[in-house]
ChimeraX commands (.cxc) that place a marker at each C-alpha (Angstrom):
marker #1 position -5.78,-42.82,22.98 radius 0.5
marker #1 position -5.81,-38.76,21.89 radius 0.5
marker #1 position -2.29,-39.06,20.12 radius 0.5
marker #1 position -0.90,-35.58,21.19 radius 0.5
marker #1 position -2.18,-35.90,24.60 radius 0.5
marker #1 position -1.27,-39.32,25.44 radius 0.5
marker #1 position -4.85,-39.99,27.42 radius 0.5
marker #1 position -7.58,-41.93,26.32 radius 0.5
marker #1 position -10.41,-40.03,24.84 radius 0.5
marker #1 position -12.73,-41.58,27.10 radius 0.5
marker #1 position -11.45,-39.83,30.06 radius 0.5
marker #1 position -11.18,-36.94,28.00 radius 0.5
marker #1 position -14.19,-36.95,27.42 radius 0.5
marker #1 position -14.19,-36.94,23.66 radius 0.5
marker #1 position -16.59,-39.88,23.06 radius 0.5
marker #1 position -19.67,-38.24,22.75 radius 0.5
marker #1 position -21.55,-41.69,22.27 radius 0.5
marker #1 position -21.06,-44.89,21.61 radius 0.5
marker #1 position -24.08,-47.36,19.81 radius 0.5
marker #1 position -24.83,-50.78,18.71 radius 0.5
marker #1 position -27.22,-51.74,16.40 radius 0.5
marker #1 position -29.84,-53.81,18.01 radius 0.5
marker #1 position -29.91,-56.11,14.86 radius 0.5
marker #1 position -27.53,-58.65,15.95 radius 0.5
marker #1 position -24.99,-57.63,13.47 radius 0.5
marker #1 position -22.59,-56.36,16.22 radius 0.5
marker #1 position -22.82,-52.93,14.28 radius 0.5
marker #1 position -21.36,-50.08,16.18 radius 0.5
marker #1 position -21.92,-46.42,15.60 radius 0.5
marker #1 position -19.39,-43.58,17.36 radius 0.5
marker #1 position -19.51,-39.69,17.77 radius 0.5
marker #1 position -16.88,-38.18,18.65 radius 0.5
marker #1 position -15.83,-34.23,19.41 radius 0.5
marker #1 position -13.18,-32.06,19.78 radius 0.5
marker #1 position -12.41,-28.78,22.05 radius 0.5
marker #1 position -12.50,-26.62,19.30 radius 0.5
marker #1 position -13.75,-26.99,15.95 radius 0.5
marker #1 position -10.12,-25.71,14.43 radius 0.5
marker #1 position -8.59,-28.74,16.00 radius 0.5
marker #1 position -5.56,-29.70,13.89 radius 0.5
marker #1 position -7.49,-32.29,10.85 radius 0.5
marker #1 position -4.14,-34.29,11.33 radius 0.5
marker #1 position -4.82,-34.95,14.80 radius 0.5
marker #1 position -8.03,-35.44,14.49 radius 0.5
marker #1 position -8.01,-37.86,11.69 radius 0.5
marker #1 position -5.73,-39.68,13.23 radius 0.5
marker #1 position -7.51,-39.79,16.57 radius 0.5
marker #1 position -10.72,-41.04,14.61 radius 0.5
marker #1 position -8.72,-43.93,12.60 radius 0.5
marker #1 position -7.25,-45.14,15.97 radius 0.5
marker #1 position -10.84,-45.48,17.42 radius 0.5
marker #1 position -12.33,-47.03,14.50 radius 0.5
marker #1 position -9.43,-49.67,14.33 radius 0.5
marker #1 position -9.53,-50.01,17.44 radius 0.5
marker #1 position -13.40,-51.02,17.63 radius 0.5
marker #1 position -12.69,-53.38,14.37 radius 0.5
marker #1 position -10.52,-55.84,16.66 radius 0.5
marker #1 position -12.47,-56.70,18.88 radius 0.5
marker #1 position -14.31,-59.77,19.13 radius 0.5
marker #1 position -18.12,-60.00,17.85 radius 0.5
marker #1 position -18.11,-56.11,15.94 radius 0.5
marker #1 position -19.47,-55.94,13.06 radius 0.5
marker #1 position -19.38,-52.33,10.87 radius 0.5
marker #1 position -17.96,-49.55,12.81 radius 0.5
marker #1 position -18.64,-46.13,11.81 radius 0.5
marker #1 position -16.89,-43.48,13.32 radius 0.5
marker #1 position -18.14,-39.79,13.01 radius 0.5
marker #1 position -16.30,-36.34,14.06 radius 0.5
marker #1 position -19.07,-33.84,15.32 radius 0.5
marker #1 position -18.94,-30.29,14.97 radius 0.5
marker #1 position -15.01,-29.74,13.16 radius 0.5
marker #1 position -14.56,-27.67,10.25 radius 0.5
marker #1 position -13.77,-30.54,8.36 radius 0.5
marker #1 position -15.73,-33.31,9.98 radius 0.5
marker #1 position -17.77,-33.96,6.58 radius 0.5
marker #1 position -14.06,-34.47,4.74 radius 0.5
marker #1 position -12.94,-36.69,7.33 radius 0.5
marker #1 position -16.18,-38.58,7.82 radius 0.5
marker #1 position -16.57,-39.36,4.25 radius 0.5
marker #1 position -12.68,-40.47,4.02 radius 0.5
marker #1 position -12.95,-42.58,7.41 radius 0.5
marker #1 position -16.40,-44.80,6.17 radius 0.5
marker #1 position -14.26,-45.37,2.97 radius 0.5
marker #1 position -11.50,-46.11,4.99 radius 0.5
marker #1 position -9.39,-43.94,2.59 radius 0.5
marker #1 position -6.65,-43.31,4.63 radius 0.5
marker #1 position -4.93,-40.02,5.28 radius 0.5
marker #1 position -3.50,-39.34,1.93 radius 0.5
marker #1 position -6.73,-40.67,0.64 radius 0.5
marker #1 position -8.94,-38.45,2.59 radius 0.5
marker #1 position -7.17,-34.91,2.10 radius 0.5
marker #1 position -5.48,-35.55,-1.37 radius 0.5
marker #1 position -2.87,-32.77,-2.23 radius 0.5
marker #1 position -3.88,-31.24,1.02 radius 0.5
marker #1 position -1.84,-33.93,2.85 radius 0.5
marker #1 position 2.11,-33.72,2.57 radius 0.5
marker #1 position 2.73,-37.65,4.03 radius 0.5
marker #1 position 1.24,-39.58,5.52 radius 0.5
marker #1 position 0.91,-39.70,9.26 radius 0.5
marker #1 position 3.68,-42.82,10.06 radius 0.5
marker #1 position 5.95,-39.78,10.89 radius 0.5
marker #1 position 3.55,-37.65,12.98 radius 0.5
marker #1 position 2.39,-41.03,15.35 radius 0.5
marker #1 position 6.24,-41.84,15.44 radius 0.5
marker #1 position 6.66,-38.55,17.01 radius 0.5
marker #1 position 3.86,-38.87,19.49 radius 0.5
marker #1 position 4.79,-42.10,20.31 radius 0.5
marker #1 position 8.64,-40.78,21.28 radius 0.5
marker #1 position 6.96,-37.92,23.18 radius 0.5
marker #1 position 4.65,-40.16,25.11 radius 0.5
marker #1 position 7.65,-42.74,26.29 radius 0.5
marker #1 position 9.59,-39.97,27.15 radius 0.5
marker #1 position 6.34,-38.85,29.86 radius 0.5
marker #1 position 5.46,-42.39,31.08 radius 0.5
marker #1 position 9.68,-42.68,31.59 radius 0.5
marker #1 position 9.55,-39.17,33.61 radius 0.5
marker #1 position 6.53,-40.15,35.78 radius 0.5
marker #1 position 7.67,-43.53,36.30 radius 0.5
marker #1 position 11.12,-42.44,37.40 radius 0.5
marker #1 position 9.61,-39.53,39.72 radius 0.5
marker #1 position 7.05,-42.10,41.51 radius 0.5
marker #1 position 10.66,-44.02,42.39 radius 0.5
marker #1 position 12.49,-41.26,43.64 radius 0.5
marker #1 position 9.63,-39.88,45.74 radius 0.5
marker #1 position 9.35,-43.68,47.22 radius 0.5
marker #1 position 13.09,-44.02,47.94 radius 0.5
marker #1 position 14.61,-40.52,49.32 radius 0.5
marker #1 position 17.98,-42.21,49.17 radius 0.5
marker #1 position 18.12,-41.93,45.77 radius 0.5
marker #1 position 19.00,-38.72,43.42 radius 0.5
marker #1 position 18.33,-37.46,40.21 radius 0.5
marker #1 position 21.91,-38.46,39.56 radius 0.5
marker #1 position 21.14,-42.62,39.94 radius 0.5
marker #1 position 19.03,-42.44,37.50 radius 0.5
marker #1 position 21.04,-43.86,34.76 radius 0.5
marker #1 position 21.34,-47.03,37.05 radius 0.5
marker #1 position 18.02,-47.51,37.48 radius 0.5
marker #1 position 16.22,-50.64,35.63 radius 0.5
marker #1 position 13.05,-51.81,34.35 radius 0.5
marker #1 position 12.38,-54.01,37.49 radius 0.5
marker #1 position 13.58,-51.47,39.80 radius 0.5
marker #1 position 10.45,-49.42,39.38 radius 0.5
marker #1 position 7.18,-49.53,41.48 radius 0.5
marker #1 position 4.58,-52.09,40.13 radius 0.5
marker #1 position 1.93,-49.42,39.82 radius 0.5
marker #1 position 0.19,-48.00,36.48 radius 0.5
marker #1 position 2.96,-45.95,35.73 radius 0.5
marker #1 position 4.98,-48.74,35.12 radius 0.5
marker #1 position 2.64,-50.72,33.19 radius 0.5
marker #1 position 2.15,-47.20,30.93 radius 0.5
marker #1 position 5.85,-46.69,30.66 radius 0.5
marker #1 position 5.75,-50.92,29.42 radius 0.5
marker #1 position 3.55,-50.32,26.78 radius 0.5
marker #1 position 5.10,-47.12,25.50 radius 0.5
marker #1 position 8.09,-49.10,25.06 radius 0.5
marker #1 position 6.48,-52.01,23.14 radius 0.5
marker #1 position 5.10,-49.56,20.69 radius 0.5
marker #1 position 8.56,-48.23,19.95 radius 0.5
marker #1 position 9.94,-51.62,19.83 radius 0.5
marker #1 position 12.27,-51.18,22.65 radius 0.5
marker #1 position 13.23,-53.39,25.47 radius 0.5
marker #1 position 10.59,-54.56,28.52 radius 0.5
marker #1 position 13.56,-57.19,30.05 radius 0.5
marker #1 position 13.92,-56.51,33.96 radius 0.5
marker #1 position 17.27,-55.16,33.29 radius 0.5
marker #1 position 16.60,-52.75,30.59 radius 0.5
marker #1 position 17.72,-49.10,31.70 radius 0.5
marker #1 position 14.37,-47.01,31.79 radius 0.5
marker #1 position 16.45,-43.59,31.16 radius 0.5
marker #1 position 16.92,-43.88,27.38 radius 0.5
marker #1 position 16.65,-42.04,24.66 radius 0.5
marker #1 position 14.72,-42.31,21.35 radius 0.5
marker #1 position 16.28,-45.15,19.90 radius 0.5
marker #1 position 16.64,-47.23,23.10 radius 0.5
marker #1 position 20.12,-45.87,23.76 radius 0.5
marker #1 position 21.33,-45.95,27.36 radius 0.5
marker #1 position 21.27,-42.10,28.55 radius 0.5
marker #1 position 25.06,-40.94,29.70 radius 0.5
marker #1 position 25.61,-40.53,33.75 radius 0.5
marker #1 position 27.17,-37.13,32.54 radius 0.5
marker #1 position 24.03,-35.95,31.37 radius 0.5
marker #1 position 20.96,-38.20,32.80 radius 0.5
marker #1 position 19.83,-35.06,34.89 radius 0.5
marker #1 position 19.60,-32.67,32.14 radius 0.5
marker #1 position 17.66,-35.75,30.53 radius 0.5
marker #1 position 15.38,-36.12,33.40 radius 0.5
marker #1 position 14.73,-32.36,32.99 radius 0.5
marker #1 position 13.72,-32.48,29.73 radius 0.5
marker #1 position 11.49,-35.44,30.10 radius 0.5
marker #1 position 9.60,-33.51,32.71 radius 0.5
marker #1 position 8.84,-30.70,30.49 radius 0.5
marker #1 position 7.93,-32.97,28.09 radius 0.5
marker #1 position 5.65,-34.29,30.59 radius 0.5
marker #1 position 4.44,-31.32,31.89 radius 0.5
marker #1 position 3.60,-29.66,28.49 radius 0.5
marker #1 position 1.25,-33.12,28.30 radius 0.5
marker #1 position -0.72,-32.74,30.82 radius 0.5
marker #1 position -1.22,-29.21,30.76 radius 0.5
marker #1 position -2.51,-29.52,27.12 radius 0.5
marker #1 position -4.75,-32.13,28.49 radius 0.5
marker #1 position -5.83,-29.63,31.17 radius 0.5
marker #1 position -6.83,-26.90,29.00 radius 0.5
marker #1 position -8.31,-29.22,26.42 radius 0.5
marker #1 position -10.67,-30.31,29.14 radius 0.5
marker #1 position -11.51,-27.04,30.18 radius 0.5
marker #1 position -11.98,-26.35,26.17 radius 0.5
marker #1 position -14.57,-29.02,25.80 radius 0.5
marker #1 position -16.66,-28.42,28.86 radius 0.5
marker #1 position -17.03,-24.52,27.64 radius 0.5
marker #1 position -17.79,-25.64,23.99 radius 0.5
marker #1 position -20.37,-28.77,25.62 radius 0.5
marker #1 position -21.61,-27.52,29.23 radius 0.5
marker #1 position -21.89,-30.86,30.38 radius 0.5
marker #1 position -19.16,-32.39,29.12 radius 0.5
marker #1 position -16.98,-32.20,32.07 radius 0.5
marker #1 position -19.83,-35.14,33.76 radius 0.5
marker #1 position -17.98,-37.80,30.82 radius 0.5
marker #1 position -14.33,-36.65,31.92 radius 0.5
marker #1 position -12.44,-38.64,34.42 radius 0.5
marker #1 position -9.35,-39.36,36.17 radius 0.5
marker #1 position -6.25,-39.19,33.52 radius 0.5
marker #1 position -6.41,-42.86,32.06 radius 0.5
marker #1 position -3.28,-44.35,30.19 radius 0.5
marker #1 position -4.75,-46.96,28.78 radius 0.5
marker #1 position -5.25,-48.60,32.35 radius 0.5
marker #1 position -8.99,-48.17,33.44 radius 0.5
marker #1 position -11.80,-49.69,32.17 radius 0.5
marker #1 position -14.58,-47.79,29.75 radius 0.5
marker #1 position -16.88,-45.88,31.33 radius 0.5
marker #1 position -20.16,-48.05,31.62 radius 0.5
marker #1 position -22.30,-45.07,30.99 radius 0.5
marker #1 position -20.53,-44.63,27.77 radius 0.5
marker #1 position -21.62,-48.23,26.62 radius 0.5
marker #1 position -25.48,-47.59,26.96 radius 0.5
marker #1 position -25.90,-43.68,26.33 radius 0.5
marker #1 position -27.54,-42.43,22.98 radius 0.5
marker #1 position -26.22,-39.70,20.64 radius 0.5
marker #1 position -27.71,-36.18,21.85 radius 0.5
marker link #1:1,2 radius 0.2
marker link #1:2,3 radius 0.2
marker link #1:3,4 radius 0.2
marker link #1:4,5 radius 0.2
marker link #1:5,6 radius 0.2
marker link #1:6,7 radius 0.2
marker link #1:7,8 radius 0.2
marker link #1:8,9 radius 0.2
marker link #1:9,10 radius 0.2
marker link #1:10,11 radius 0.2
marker link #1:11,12 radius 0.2
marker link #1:12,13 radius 0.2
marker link #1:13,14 radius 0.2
marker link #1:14,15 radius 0.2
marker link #1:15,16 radius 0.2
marker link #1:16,17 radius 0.2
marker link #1:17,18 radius 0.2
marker link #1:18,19 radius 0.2
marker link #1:19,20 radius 0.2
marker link #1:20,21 radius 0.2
marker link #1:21,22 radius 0.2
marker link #1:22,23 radius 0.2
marker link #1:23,24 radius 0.2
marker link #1:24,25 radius 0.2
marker link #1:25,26 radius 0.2
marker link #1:26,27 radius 0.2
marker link #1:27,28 radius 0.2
marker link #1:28,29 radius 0.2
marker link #1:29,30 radius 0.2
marker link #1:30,31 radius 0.2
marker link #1:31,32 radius 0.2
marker link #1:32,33 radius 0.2
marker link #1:33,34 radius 0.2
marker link #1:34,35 radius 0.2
marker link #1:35,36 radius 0.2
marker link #1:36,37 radius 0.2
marker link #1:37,38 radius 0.2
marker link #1:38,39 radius 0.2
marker link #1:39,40 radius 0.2
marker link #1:40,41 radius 0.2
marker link #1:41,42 radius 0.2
marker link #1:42,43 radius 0.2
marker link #1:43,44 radius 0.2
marker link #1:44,45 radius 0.2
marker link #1:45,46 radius 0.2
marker link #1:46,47 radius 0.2
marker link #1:47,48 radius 0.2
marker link #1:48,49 radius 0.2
marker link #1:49,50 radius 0.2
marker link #1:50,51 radius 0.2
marker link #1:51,52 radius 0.2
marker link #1:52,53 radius 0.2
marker link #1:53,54 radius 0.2
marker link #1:54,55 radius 0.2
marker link #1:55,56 radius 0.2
marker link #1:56,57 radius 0.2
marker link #1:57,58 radius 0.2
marker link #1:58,59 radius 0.2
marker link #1:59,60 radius 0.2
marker link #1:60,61 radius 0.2
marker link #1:61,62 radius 0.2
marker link #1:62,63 radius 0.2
marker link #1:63,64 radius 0.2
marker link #1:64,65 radius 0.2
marker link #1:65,66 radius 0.2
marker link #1:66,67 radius 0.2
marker link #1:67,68 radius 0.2
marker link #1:68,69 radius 0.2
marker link #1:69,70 radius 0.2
marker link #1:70,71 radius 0.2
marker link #1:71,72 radius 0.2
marker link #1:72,73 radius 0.2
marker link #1:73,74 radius 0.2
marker link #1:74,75 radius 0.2
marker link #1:75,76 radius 0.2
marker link #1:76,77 radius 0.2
marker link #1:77,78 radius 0.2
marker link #1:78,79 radius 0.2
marker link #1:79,80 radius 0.2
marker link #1:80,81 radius 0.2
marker link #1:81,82 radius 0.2
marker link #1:82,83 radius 0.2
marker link #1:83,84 radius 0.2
marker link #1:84,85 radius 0.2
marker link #1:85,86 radius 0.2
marker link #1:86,87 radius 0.2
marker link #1:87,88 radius 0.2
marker link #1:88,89 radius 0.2
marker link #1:89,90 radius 0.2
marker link #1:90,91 radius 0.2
marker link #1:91,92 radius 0.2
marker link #1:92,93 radius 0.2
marker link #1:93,94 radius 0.2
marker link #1:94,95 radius 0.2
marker link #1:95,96 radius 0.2
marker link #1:96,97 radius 0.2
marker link #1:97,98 radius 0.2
marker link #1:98,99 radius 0.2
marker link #1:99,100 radius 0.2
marker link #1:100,101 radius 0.2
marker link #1:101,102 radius 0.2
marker link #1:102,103 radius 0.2
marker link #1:103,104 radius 0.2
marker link #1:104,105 radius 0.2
marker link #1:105,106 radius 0.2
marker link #1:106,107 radius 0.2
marker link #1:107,108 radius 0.2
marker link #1:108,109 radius 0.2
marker link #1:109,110 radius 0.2
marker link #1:110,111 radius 0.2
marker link #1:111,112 radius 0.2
marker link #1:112,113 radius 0.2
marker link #1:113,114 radius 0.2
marker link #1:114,115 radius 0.2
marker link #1:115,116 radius 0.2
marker link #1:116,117 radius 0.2
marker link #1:117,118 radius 0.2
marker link #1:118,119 radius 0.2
marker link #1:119,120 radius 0.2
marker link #1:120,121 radius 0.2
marker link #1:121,122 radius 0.2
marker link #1:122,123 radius 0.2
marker link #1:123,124 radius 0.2
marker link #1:124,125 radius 0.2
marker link #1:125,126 radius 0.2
marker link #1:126,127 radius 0.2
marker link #1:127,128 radius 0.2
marker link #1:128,129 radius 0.2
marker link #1:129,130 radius 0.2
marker link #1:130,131 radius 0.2
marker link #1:131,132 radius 0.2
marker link #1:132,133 radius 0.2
marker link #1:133,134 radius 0.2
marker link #1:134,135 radius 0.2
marker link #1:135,136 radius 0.2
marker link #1:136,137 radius 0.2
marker link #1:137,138 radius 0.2
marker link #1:138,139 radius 0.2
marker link #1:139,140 radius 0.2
marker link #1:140,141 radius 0.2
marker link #1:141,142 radius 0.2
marker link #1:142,143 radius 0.2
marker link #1:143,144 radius 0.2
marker link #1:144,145 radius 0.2
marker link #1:145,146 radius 0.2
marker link #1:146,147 radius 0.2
marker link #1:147,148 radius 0.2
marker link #1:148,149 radius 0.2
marker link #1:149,150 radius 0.2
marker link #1:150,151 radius 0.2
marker link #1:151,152 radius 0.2
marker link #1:152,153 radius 0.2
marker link #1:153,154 radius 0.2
marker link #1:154,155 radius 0.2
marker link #1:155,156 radius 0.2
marker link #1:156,157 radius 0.2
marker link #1:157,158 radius 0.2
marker link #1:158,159 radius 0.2
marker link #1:159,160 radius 0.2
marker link #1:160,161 radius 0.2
marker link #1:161,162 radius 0.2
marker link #1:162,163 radius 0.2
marker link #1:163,164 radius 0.2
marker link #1:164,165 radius 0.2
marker link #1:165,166 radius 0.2
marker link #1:166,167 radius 0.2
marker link #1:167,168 radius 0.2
marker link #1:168,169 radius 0.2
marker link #1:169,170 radius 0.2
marker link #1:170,171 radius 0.2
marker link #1:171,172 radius 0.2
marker link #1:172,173 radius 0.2
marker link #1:173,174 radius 0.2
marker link #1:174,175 radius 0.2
marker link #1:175,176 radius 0.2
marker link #1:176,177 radius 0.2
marker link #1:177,178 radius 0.2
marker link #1:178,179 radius 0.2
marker link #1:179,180 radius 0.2
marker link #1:180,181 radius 0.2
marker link #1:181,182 radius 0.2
marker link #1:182,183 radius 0.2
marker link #1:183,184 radius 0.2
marker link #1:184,185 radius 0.2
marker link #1:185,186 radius 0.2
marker link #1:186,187 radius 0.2
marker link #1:187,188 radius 0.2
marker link #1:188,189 radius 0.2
marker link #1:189,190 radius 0.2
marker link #1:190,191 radius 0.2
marker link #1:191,192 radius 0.2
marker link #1:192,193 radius 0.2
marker link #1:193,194 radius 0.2
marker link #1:194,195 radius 0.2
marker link #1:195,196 radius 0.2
marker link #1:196,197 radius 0.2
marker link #1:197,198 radius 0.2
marker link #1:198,199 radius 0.2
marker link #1:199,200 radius 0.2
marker link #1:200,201 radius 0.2
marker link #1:201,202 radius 0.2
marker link #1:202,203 radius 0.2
marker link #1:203,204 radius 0.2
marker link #1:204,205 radius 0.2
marker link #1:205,206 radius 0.2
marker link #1:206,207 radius 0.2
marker link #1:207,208 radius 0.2
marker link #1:208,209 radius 0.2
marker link #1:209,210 radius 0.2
marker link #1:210,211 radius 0.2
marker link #1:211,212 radius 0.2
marker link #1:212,213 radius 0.2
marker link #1:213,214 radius 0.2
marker link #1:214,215 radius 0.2
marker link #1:215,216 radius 0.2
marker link #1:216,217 radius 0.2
marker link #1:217,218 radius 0.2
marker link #1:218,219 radius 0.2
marker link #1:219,220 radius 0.2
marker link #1:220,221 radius 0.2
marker link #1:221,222 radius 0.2
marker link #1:222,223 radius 0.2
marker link #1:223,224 radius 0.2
marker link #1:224,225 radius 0.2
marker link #1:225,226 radius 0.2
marker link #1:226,227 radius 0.2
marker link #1:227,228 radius 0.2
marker link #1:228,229 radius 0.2
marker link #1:229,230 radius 0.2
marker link #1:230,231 radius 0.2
marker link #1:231,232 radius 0.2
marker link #1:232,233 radius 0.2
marker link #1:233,234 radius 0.2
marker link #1:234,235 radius 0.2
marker link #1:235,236 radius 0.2
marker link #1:236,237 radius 0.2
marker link #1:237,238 radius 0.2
view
């Protein structure tokens, strides 16, 4: 998953290629890329570890070696990401923390979304209700549909409540939102939403003008939901 944009970086079509090494080893090797080559080295480092640990887990994978294409400092983060140096170890003095603070933050952000769209798909189903039942409204009162299941997840990785009866407006900490103020809640949540997925639009647009082409390996917006692109499992580096 991009970490600022809450998508997977298949659909966004960041995964330039994906290889295994016909040895038997279960050695993969990854490209990936980036709109722009000024792309923040936080994000992008931290994009890059995700995929790499990520790829580690799963069953049968050997070595995985993940590469950043085409970022002014894909060489740095290469060489610190096939050490597995970490952040800190990668940038040195150049890195104030390390980046437990910055993925808490996109974490909160992305909960915040999945709660917005998952609350909208329920009040567009049921007319009867306003922006003002919200508070009310529970875990197991939402639609089973992939905004849901996205919302669940977003909520594991915070470590807050998944029970049926949980109240899906909360805030940060898993703190039931206030009737008085669940609509100026809501309202926030959407721009927090909304700034999402337009970032995620004009980073697509970004990456097609940078890689005419690129817009063929971009897809529907995929929350962790949809399976990997076949074509992504069998293609060769350019």
């Amino acid at each position: 998953m991009d970490p600022e944009l809450d998508e997977a970086i298949t659909s966004l079509g960041f995964v330039r290629s994906l290889e295994e090494d016909d040895d038997g080893s279960g050695s993969l090797r990854v490209h990936l890329r980036l709109p722009t080559s000024f792309c923040s080295p936080n994000f992008a480092y931290l994009m890059c570890s995700d995929a790499k640990d990520v790829l580690s887990a799963l069953p049968g994978v050997g070595r995985v070696l993940v590469e950043l294409d085409d970022h002014h400092d894909s060489d740095l983060i290469n060489r610190g990401l096939a050490a597995d140096a970490g952040y800190r170890g990668t940038f040195g003095h150049e890195a104030e923390s390390d980046l437990d603070e910055l993925r808490l933050t996109f974490r909160r952000k992305a909960h915040t979304a999945a709660a917005e769209r998952a609350l909208t798909a329920l009040l567009r189903a049921r007319p009867e209700l306003g922006e003002h039942d919200v508070h009310a409204v529970r875990l197991g009162d939402l639609l089973p549909e992939d905004a849901t299941q996205a919302l669940l997840r977003r909520r594991s990785a915070l470590g807050l409540s998944v029970d049926d009866d949980a109240p899906v407006a909360v805030d940060d900490h898993g703190a039931p939102v206030a009737p008085s103020v669940v609509g100026m809640w809501l309202r926030k949540a959407r721009s927090t939403r909304i700034s999402i997925d337009g970032n995620a639009h004009f980073c697509r647009g970004l990456l097609a003008t940078r890689y005419p082409g690129a817009e063929l390996d971009q897809g529907p917006r995929d929350e962790g939901t949809a399976p990997v692109p076949v074509q992504l499992l069998t293609r060769r580096p350019a």
